[in-house]
matplotlib code that plots the C-alpha trace (Angstrom):
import matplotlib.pyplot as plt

x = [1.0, 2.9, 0.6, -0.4, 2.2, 1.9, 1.8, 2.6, 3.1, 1.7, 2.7, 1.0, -2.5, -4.4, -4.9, -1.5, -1.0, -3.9, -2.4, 1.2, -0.3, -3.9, -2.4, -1.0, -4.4, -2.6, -1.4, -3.1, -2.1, -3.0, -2.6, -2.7, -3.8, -4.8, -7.6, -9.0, -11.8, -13.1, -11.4, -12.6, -11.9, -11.9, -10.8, -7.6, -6.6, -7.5, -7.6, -6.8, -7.0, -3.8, -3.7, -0.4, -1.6, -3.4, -0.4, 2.0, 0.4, 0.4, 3.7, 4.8, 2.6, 3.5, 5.8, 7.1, 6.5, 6.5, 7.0, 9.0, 12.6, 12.5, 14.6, 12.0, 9.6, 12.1, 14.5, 11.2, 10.5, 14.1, 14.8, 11.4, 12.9, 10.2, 11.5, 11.3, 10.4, 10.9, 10.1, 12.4, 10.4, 12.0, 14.5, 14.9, 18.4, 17.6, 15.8, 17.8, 20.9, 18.4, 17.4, 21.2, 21.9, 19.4, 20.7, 24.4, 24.1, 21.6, 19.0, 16.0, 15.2, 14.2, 11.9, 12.9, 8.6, 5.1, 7.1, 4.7, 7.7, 9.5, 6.7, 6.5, 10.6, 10.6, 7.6, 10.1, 12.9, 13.1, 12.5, 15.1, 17.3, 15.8, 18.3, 19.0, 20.0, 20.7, 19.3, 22.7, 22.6, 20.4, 23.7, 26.5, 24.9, 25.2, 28.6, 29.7, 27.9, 30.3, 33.4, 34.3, 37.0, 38.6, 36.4, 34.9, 34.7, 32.3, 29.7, 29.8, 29.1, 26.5, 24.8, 24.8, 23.4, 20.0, 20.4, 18.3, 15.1, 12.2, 8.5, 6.7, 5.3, 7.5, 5.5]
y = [1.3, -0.5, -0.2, 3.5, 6.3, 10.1, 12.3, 16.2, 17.8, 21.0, 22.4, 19.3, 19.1, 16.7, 14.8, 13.9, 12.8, 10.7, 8.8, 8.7, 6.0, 4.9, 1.6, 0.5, -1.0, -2.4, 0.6, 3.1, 6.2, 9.5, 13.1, 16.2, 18.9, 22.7, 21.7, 18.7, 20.5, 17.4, 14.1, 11.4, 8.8, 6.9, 3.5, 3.0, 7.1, 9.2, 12.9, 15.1, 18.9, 20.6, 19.9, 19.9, 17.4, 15.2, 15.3, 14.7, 11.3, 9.8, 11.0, 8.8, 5.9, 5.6, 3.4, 6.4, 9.7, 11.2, 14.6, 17.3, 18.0, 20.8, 20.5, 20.5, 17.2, 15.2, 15.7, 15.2, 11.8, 10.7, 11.6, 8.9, 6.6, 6.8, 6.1, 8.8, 9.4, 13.1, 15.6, 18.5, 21.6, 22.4, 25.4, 25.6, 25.0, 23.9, 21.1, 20.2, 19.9, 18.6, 15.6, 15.1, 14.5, 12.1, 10.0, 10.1, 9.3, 6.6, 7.9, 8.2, 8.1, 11.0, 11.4, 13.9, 14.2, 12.5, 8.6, 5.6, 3.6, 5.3, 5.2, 1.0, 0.9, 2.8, 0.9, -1.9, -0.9, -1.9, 1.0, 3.0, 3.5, 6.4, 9.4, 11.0, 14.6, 16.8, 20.9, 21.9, 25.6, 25.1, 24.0, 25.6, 29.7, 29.1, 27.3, 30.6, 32.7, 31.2, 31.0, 27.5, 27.1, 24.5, 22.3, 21.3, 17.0, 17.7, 20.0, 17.3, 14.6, 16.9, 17.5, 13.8, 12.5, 13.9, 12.2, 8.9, 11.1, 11.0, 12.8, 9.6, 6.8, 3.6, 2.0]
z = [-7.0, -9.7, -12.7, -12.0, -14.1, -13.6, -16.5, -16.7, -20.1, -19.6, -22.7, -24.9, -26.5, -24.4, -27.4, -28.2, -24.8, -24.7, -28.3, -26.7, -24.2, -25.5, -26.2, -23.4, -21.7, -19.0, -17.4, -15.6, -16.3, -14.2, -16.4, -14.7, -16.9, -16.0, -18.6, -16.8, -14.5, -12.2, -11.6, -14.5, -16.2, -19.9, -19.5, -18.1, -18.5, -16.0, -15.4, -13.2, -12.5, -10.9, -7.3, -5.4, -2.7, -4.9, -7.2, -4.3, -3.0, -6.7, -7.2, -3.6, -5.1, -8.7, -10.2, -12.6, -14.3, -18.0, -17.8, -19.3, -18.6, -15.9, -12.8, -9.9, -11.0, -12.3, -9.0, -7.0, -9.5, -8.6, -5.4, -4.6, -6.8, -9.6, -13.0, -15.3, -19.4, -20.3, -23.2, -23.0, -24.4, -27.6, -27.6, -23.4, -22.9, -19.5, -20.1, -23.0, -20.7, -18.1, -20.0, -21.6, -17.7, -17.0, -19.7, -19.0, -15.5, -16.6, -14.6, -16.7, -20.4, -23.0, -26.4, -28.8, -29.1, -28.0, -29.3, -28.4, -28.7, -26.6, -24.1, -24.8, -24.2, -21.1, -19.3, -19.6, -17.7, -14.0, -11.5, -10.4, -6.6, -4.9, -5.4, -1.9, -2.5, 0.4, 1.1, 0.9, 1.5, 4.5, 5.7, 3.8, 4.9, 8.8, 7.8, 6.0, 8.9, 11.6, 9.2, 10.1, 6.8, 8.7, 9.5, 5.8, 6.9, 9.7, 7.2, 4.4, 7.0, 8.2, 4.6, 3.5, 7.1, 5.8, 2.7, 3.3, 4.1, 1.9, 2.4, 1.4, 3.7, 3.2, 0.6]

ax = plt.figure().add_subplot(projection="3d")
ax.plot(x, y, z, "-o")
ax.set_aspect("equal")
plt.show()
């Protein structure tokens, strides 16, 4: 769904993620929120309690995602192709190295805090290719097991053949 954006900032009052995209009456936007207890909705905000298969099927039919900078939802976001807007938590060197990534490889785009602006610059850009990253070490273990040094070309081949998969319906 084009209009509809995911949002997951679990460590944010719910009020300062409601003003980071109250203006943007155009756009439908979902939040998740471990203090949302029943699905509602105000207008053209939504809510949603935590629920991994409910969160899964807007995550396959969203246009993008603002989230924090952790590792696992924004290489979900990407791997779908689902542009991404992140908030790395303030002193996590993770997600400060996270989010430094995603903007040097042009990938997504970051805000320092809750920035309406930021919000109105990224709803503008143009989604992104989805990123096709393999389970490597589902391969590279039985590779190691059998001690097949030798034959590095036929594992890489193997790794990236799986590459084009993704866990959504074709949308």
């Amino acid at each position: 769904e084009e209009d509809l954006i995911v949002i997951y900032l679990p460590f944010e009052q719910m009020e300062e993620v409601e003003a980071l995209v109250a203006r943007f009456r155009t756009v439908r936007f979902r939040i998740y929120s471990r203090e949302v207890e029943q699905p509602h909705a105000r207008g053209h905000l939504e809510y949603r309690p935590i629920s991994r298969d409910g969160f899964l099927e807007d995550l396959c039919r969203c246009a993008g995602v603002i989230c924090n900078s952790g590792f696992s939802l924004v290489g979900e976001a990407l791997h779908l192709g689902r542009k991404v807007l992140t908030k790395p938590l303030q002193g996590q060197l993770e997600q400060s190295s996270n989010a430094l990534a995603l903007q040097q490889l042009g990938l997504g785009q970051v805000m320092g805090r809750l920035d309406p602006e930021a919000v109105a610059a990224w709803l503008e850009v143009p989604p992104i290719a989805p990123q096709r990253y393999p389970d490597v070490i589902r391969h590279v273990v039985p590779w190691i097991e059998r001690g097949e040094w030798d034959n590095r070309d036929a594992l890489v081949a193997r790794i990236w053949s799986e590459a084009a998969h993704s866990p959504c319906p074709p949308r």
